[in-house]
VOBA-164757 format. One record per atom (N, C-alpha, C, O): x negated, y negated, z. Coordinates in pm, whole numbers, plus 32768, in hexadecimal, padded with zeros to 4 digits. Each point is the difference from the previous one (the first is absolute). Last residue first. Layout:
<recs>
XYZ ...
</recs>
This chain:
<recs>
889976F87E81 7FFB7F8A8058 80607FAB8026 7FE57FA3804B 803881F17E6A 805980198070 7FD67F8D8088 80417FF88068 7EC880317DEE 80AA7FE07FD4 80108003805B 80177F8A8019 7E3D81057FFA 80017F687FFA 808C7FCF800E 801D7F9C8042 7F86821B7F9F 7FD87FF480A6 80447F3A7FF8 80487FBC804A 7FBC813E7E1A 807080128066 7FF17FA4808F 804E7FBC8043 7E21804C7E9E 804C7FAF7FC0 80A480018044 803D7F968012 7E6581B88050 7FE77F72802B 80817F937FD6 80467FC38051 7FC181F07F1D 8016801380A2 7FF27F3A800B 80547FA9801A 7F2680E67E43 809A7FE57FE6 80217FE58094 804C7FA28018 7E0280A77F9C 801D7F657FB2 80BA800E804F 803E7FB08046 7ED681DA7FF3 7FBF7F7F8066 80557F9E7FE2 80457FC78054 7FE981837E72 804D801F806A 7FD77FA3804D 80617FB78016 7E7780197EA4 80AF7FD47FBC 804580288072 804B7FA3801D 7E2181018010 7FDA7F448017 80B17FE17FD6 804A7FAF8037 7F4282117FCC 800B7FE78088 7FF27F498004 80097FB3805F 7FE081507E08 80708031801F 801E7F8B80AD 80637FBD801F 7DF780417ED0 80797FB27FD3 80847FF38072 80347FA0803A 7DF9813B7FD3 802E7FC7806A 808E7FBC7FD2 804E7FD38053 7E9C82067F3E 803A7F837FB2 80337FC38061 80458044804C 7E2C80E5803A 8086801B7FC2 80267F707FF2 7FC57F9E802D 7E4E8151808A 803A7FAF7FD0 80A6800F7FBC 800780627FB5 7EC280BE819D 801C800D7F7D 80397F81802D 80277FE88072 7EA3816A80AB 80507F557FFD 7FFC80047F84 7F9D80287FC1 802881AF8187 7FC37FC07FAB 80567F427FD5 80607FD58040 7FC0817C812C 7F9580677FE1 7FC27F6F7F7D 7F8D7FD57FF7 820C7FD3810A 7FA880478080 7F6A80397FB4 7FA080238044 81A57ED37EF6 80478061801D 7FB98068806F 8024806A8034 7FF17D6C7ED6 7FB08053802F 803680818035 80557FD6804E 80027E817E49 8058805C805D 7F788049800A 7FB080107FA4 80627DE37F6D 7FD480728026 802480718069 7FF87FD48072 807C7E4D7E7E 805A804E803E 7F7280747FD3 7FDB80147F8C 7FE37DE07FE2 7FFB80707FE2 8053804F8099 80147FB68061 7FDC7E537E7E 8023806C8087 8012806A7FB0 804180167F9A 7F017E197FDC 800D808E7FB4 7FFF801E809F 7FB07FE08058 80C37E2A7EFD 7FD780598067 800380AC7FB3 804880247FA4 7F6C7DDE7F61 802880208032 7FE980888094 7F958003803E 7FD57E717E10 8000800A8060 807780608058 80647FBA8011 7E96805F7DEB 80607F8C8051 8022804480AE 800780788018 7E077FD57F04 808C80538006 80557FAF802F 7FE67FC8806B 7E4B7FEA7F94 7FF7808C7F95 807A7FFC7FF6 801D80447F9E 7F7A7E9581E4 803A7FD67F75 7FE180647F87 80187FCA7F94 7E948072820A 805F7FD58000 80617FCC7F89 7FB57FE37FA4 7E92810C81C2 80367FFF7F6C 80967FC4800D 8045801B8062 7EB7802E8133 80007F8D7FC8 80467FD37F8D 80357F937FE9 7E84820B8087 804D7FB28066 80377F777FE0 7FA97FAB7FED 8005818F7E79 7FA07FFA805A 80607FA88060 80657FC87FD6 80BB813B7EAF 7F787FAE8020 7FAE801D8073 7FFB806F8033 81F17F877F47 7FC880507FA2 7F5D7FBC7FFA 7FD67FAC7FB0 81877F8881A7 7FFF80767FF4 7FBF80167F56 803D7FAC7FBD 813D7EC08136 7F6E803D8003 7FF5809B7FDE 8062804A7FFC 80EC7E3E8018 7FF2805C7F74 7F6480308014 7FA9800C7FAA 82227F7381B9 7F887FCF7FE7 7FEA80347F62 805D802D7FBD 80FA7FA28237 7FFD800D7F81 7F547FCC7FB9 7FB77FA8802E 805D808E81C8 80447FA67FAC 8000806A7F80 7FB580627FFC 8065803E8205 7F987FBD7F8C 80537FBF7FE0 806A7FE18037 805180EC8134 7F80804E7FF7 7F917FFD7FC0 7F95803B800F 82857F7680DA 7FA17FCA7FAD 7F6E80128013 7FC97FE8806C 81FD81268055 7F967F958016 7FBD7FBF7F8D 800C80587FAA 817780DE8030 80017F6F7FF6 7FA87FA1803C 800A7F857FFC 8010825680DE 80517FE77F93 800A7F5D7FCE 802A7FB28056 7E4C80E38103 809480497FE8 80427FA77F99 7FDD7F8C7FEC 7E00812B80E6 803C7F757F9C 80CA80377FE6 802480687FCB 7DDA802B8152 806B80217FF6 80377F897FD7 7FE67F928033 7E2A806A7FE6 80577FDB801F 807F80717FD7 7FD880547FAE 7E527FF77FDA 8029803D8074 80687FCC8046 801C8039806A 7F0D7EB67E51 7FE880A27FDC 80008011807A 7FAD7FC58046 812B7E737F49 7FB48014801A 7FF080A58024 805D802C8043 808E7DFA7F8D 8021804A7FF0 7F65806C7FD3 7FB07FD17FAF 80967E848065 802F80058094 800D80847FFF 8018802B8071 7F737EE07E10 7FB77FE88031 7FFB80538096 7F9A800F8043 8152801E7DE3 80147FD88078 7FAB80358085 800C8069803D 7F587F6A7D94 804280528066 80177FAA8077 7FB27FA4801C 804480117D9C 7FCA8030809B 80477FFD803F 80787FEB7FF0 7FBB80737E6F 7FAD7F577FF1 7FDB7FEB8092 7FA47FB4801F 80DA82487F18 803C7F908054 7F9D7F6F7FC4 7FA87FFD7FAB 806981F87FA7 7FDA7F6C7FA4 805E7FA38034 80557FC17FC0 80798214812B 7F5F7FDF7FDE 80177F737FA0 806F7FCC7FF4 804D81B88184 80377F8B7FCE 7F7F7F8F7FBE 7FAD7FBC803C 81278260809E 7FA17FCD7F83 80057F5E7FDB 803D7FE77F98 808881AB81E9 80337F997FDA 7F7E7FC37FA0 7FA37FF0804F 80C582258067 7F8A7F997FF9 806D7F927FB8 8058802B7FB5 8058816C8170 801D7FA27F70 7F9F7FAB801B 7FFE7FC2806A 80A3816880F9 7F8F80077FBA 80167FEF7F70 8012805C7FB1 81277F098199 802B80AB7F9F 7F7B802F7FD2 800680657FB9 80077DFD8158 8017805D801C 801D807D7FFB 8005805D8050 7ECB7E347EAD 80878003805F 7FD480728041 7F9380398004 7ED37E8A7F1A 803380B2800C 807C7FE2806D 7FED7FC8806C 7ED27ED87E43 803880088059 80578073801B 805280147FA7 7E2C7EA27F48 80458088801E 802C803F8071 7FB0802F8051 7F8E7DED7E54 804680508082 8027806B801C 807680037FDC 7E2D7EB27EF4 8087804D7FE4 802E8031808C 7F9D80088048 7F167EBB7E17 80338001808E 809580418002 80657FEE7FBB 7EF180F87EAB 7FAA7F6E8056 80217FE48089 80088060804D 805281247E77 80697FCF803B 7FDB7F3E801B 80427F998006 7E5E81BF7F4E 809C80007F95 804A7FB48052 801B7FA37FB5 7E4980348109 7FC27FD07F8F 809D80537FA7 800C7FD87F8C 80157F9B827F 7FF780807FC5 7FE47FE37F6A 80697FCC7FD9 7F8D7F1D8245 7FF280157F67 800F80947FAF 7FD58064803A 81157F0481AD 7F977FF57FD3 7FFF80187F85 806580307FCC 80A680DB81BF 7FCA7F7E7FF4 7F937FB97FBE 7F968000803E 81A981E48097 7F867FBA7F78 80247F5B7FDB 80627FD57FC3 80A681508196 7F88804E7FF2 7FB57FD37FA1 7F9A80427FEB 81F77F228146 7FF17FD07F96 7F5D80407FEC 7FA57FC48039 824A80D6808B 7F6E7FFA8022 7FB87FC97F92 801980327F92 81FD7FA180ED 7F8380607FAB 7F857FCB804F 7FF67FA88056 827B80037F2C 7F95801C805A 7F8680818000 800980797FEB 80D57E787E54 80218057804F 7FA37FE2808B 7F947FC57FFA 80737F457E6A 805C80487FFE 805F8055806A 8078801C8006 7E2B7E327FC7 7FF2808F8020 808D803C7FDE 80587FBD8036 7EDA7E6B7EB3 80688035809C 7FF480BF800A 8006804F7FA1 7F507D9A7F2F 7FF2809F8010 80368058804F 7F8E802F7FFF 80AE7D957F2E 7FCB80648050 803780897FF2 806E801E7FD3 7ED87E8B7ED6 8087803B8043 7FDD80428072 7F9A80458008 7F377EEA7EDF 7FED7FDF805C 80977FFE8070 80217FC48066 7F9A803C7D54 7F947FF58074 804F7FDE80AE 804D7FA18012 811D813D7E8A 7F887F918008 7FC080098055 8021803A8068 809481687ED0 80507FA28067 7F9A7F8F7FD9 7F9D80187FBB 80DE81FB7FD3 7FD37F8B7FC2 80297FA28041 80787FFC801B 7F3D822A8053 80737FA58010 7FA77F527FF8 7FAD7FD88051 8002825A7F36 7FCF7F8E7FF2 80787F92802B 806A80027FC1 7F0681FA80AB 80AB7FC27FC1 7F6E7F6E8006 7F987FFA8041 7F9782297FCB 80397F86806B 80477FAD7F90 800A80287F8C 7E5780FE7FE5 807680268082 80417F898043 7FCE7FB88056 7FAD80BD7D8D 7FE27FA2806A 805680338079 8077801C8001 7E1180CA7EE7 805F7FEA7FDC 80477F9E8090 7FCC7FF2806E 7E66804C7E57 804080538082 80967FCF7FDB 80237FD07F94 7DCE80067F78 80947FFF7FE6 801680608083 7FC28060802D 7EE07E00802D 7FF780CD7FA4 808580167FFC 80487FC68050 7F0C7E79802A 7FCD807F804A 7FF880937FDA 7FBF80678010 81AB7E417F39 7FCA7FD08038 7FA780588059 8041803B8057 813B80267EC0 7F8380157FCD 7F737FEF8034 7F9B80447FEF 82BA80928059 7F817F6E8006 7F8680057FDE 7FD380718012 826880577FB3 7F5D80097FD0 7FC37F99802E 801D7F8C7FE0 81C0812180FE 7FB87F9D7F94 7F6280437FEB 7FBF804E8047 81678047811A 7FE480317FBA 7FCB7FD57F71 7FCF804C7FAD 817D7EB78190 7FBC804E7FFE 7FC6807F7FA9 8058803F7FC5 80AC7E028065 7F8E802D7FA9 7FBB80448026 7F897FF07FE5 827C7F22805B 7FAA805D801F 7F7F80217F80 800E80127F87 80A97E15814D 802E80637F8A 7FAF80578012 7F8A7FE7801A 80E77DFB809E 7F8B807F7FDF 804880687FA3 804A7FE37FA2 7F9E7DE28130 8028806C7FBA 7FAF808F8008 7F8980168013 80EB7DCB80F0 7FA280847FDE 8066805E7FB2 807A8009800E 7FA17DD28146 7FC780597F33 7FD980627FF9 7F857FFF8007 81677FD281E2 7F747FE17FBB 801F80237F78 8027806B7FD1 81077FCB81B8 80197FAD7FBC 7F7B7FD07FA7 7FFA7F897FDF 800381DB8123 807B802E7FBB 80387F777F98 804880067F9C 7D9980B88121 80897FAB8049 80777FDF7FAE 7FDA7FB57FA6 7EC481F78041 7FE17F507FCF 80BD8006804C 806280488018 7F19815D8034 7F8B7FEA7FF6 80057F637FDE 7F9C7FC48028 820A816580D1 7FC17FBA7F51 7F677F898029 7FF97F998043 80BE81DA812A 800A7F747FFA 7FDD80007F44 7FA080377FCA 8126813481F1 7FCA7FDF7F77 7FE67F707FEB 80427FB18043 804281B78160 80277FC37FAD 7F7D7FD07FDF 7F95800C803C 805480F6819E 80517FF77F72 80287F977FAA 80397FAB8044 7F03811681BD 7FB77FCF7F87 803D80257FA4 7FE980757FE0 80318018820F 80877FC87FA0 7FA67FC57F76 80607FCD7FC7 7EA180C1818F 7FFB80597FC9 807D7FF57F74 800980357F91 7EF27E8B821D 8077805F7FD8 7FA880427F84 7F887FF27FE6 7F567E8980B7 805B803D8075 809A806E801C 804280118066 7E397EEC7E52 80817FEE7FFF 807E801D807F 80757FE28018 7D9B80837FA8 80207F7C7FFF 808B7FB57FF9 801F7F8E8023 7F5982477FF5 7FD97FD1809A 80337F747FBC 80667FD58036 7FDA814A7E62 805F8011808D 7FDA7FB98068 805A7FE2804F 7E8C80017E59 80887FB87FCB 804D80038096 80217FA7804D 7E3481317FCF 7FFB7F8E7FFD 808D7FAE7FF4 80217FA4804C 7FD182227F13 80137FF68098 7FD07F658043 803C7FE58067 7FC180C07DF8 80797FDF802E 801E7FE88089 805A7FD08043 7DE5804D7EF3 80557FA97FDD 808F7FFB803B 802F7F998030 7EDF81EA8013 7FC77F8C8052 80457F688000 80267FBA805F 800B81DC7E7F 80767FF38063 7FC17FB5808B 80397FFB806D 7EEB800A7DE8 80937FC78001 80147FF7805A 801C7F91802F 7E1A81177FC5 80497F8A8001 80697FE37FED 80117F928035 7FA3822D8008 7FF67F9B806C 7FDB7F4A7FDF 80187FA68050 804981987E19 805C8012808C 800F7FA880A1 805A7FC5803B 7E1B802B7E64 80A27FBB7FE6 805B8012804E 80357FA78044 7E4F81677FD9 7FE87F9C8042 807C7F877FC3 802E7FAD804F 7FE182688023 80137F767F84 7FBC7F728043 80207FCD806C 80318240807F 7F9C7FC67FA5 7FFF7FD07F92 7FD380317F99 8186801C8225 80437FDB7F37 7F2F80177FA4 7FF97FD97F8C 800B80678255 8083802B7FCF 8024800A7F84 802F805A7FBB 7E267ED38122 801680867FDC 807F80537FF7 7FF7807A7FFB 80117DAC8003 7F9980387F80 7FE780AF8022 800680567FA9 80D37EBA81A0 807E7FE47F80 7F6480477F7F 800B80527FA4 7F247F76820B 809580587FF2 80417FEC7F9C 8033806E7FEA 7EA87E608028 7FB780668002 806A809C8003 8009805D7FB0 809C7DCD807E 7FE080347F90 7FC18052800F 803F804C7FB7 80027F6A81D7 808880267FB1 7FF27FFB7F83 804780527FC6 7E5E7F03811A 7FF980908031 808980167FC9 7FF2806C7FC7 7F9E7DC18001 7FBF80977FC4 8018809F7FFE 7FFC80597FAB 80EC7E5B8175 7FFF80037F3F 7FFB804E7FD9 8047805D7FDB 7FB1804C821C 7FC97F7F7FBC 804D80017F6A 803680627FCD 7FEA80F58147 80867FB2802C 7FAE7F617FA8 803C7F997FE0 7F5682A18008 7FBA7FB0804D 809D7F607FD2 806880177FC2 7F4281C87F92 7F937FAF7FF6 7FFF7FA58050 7F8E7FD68018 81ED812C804E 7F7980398024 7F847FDC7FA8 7F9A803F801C 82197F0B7F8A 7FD07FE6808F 7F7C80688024 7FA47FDA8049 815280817E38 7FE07F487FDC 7FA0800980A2 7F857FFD8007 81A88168801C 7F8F80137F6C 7FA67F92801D 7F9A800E8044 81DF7FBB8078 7F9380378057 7F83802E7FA9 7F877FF1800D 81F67F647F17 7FBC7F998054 7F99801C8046 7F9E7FB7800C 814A81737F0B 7FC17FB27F74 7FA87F8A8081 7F8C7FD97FFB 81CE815680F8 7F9380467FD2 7F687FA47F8D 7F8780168002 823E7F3180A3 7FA780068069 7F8580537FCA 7F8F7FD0800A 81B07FCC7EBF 7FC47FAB801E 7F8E7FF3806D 7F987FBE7FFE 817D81DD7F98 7FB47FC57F7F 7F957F878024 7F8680097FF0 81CB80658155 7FAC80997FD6 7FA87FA77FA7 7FAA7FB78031 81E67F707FCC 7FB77FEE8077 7F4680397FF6 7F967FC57FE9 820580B47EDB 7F8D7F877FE1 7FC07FDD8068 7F8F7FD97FE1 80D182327F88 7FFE7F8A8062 7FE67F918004 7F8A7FE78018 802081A37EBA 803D7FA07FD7 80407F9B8070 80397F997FDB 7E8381AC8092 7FCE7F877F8D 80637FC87FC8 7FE57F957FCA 7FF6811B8246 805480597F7C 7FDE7F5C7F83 801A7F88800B 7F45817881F4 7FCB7F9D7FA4 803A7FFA7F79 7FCB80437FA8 80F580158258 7FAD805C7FA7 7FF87F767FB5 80337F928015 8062802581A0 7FA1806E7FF9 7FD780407F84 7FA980578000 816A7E0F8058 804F808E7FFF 7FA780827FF6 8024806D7FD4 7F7F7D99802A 80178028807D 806B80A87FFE 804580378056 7ECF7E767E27 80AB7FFD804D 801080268075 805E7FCC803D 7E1C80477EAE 801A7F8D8063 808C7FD4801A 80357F9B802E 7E28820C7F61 80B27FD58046 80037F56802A 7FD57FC68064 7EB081337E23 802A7FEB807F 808B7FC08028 80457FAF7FC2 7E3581487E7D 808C7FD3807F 801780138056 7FFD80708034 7E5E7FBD7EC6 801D7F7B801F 80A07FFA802E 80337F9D8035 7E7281EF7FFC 803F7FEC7F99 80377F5C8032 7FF77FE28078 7ED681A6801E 7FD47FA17FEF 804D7FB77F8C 7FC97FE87F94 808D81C98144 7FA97FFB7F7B 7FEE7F637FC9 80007FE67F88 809B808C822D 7FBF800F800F 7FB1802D7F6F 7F8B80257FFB 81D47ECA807C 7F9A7FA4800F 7F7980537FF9 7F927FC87FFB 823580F17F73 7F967F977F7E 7FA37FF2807D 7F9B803F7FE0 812780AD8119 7FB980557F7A 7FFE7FA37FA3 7FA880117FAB 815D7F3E81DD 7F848027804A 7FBB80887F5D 7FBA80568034 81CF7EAA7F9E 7FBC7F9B7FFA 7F448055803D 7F8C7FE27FE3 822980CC7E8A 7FCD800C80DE 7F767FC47FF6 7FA580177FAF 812C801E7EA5 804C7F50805B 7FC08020806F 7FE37FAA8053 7FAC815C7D9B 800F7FEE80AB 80367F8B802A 800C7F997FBD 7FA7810D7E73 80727FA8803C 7FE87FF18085 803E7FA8803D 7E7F814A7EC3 7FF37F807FDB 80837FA7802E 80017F857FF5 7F1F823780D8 80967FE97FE4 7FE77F617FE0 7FFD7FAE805D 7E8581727FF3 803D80527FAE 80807FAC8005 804780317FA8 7DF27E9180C6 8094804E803C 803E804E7F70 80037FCF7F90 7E3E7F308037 7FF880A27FFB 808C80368052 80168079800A 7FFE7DAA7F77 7FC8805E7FAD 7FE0804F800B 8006803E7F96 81317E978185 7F77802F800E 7FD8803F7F63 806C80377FE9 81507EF280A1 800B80768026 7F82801B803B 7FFC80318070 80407E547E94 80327FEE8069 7FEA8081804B 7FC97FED806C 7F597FDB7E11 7FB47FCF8067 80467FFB8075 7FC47FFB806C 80FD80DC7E2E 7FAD8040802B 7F9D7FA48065 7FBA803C8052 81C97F437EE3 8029807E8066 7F84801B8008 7FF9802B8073 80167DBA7F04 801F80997FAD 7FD380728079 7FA67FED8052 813C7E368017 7F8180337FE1 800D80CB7FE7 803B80648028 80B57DB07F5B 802280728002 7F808034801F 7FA87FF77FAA 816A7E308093 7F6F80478038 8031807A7FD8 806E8020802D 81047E8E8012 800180777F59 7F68802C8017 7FF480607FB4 81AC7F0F819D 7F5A80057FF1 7FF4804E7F72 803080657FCD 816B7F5080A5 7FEE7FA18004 7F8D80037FF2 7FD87FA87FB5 80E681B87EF8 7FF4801180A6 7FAE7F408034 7FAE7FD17FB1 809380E07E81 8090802E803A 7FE97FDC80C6 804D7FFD805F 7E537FED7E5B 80367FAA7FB5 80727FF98088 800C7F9F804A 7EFB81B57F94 7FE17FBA8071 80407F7E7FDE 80067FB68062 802281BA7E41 804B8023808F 7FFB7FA08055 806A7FEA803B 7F377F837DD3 7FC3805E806E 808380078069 80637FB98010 7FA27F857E1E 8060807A802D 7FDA8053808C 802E8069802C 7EDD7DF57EE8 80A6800E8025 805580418023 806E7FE0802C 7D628047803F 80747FE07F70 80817FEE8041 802680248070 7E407F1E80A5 805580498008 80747FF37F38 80397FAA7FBD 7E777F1E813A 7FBA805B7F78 804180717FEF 7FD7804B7FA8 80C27E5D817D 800B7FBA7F70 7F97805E7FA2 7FE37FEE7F8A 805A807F8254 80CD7FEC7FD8 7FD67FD77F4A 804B801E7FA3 7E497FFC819C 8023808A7FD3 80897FF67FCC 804380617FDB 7EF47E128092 7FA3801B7FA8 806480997FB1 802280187F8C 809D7F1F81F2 80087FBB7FC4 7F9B804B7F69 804480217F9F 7F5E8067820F 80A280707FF2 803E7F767F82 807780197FEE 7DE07F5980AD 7FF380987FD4 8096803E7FCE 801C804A7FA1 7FD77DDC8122 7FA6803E7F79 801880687FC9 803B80127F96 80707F9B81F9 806F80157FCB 7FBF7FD67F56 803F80117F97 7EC3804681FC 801F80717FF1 80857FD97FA5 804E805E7FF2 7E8B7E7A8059 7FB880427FB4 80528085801D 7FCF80637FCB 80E57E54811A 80057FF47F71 7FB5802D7FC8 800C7FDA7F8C 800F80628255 807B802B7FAD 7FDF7FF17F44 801480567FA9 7E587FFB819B 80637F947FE1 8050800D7FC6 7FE780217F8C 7F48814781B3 7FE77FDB7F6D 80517F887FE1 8075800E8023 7F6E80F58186 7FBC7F948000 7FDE7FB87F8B 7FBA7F9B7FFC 81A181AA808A 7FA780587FB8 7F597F908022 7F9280387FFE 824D7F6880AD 7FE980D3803E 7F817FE57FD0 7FAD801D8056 80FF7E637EE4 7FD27FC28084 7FC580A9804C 7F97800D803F 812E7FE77DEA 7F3F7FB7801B 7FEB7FF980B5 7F948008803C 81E780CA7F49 7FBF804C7FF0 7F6D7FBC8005 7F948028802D 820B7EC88012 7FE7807E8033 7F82803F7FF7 7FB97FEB8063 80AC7ED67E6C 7FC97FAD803B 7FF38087809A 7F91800E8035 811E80837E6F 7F507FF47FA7 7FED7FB88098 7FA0802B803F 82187FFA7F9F 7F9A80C3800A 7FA37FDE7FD9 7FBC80597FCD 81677E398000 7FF2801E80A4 7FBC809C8008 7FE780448063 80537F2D7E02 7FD57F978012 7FDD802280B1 7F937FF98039 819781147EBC 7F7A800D7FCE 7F957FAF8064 7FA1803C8033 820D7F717FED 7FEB80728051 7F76802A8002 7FB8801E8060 81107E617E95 7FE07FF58075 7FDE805A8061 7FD07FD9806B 8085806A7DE6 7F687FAE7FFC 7FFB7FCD807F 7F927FDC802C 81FF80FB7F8F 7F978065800A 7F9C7FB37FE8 7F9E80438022 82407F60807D 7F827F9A7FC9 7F9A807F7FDE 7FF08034806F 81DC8040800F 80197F987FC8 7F787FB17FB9 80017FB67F9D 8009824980B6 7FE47F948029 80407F837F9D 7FFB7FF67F85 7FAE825F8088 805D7F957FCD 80107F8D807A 8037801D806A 7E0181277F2D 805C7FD68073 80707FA87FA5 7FD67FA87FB6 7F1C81CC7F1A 7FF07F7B8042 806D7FDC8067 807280287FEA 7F1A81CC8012 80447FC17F98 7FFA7F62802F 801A7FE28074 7EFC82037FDE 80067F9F8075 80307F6D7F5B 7FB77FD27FA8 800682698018 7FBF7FA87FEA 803E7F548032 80237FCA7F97 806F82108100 7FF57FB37F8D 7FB47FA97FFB 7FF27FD88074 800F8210809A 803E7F7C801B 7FD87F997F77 7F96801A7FC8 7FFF81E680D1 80987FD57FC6 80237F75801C 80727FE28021 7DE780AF8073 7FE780347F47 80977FB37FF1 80107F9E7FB8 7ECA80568212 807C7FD27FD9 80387FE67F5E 802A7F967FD1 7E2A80ED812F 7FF47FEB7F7F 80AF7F927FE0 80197FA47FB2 7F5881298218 7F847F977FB2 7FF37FE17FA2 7FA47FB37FE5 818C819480C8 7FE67F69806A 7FAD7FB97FAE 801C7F8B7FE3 801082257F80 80697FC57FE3 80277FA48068 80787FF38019 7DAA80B97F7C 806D80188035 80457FC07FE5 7FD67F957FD4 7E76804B7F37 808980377FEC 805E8047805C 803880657FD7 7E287EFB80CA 80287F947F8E 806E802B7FE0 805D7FC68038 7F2B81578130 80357F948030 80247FBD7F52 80747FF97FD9 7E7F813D7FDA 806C80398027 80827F928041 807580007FDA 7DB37FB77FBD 8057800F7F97 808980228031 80607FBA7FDF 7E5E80138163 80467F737FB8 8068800B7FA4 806C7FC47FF7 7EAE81E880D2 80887FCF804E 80067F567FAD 80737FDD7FE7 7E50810C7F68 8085801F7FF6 80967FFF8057 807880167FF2 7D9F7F3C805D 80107FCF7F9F 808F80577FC2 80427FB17FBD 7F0A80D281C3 80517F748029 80327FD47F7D 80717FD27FF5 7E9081D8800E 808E800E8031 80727F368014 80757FD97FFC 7DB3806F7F77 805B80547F9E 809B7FDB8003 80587FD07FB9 7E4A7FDA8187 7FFE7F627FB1 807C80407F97 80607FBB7FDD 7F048184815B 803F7FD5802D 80217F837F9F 80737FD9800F 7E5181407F64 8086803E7FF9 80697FA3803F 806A7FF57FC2 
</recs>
């Protein structure tokens, strides 16, 4: 009887009008001259409260910003981490909004105060981060042990490799400022292209073609587009020697029938805009090695990941915008 009585005094507490604070809005992004800099000092904050490395905590709130639709709510707030009301609250709490910090902890719910205002409110970006971190922190402060956490959060094992990846980017680079584009061949190189996506290919079995063909001579060089993780290195019997490389929007980079590869460069490096990464080549429809089936050029492919699945889309659009940025960048030397 007595366990009765406590267990309705929680409830009772969950929905007091202290603990729920129902009439307040949803916590609107901070207006900041820098917000990648505010962002930037709340990851490095919260890693030092939480023992989690800032940049696997600006992975995660990075991963959740690029599988987010366009019209989400968290879009709107500097932390976009949305963790859904029922793990924050608990799953058996009767008030999936709760904020009072002492009835999530006791339906075992993941929010916690890291503002210092005693309640746990999910659209809080503070709140958000400290809670996702401590999460993270009770497997434990190793790698591993933070992937192990990130897998029972998201159960993807993609998930936790990306946002491993990005989180590599962030430590090597040392910020979070990571922006701009590079055109895949060098601005003064022989090359042509033209959109072909969606072409017919035969070669292997009829498919169709994902990716822009850009025609160059042997042994142009190749260049990252973007800052990335370079996740595939090596032969592929359609692409031949090829490269694959994942930004920051979770966009797989596709760069295949190189003549080869830069030597220095290497699966698990981070590579930024205009590094060089191969050569131009015509390998590919074969066994290791295959070569000349095809005048010599690059097939970049553009792959988008959304948290659940990876689709291929037309890269045209984004090589002609590259081309034109670059080409300004050049006028104004």
């Amino acid at each position: 009887m007595s366990r009765f009585l406590v267990f309705l005094l929680i409830l009772s507490l969950a929905f007091s009008p202290s603990s729920t604070v129902m009439a307040q809005e949803p916590q609107a992004k901070t207006k900041t001259a820098d917000p990648e800099q505010e962002k930037f000092e709340l990851y490095q904050r919260i890693g030092t409260l939480t023992g989690i490395p800032w940049y696997f905590l600006a992975g995660v709130d990075q991963y959740e910003r690029n599988i987010k639709k366009k019209d989400s709510e968290a879009l709107k707030r500097l932390i976009s981490i949305d963790i859904p009301s029922g793990k924050w609250a608990g799953f058996l709490n009767p008030n999936p909004e709760d904020q009072w910090i002492n009835s999530i902890s006791f339906f075992n719910g993941m929010g916690k105060d890291g503002s210092g205002d005693q309640l746990a409110d999910r659209q809080n970006n503070e709140d958000i981060l400290y809670s996702f971190a401590v999460f993270l922190a009770s497997y434990g402060y190793t790698e591993d042990d933070i992937r192990i956490g990130l897998w029972e959060y998201y159960k993807r094992d993609k998930a936790v490799e990306i946002i491993s990846e990005y989180a590599q980017i962030y430590q090597t680079m040392g910020t979070t400022k990571l922006s701009g584009n590079a055109f895949p061949l060098p601005l003064h190189a022989n090359y042509s292209y033209r959109s072909t996506w969606g072409d017919s290919r035969g070669w292997g079995g009829r498919r169709i073609h994902e990716g822009c063909d850009l025609f160059a001579g042997y042994g142009t060089p190749v260049r990252s587009v973007a800052y990335g993780y370079v996740e595939v290195k090596g032969w592929n019997r359609y692409g031949g020697w090829r490269v694959g490389i994942r930004d920051l929007n979770n966009v797989y980079h596709y760069y295949a029938h190189l003549g080869g590869f830069n030597k220095s460069v290497k699966i698990g490096d981070v590579v930024k805009p205009g590094d060089v990464i191969g050569w131009v080549g015509s390998s590919g429809y074969g066994n290791p090695g295959t070569s000349g089936k095809f005048p010599p050029h690059l097939h970049y492919g553009m792959y988008k990941d959304n948290g659940r699945t990876e689709w291929a889309f037309d890269p045209y659009p984004h090589l002609r915008k590259w081309e034109r940025e670059e080409y300004r960048k050049k006028k104004k030397r």
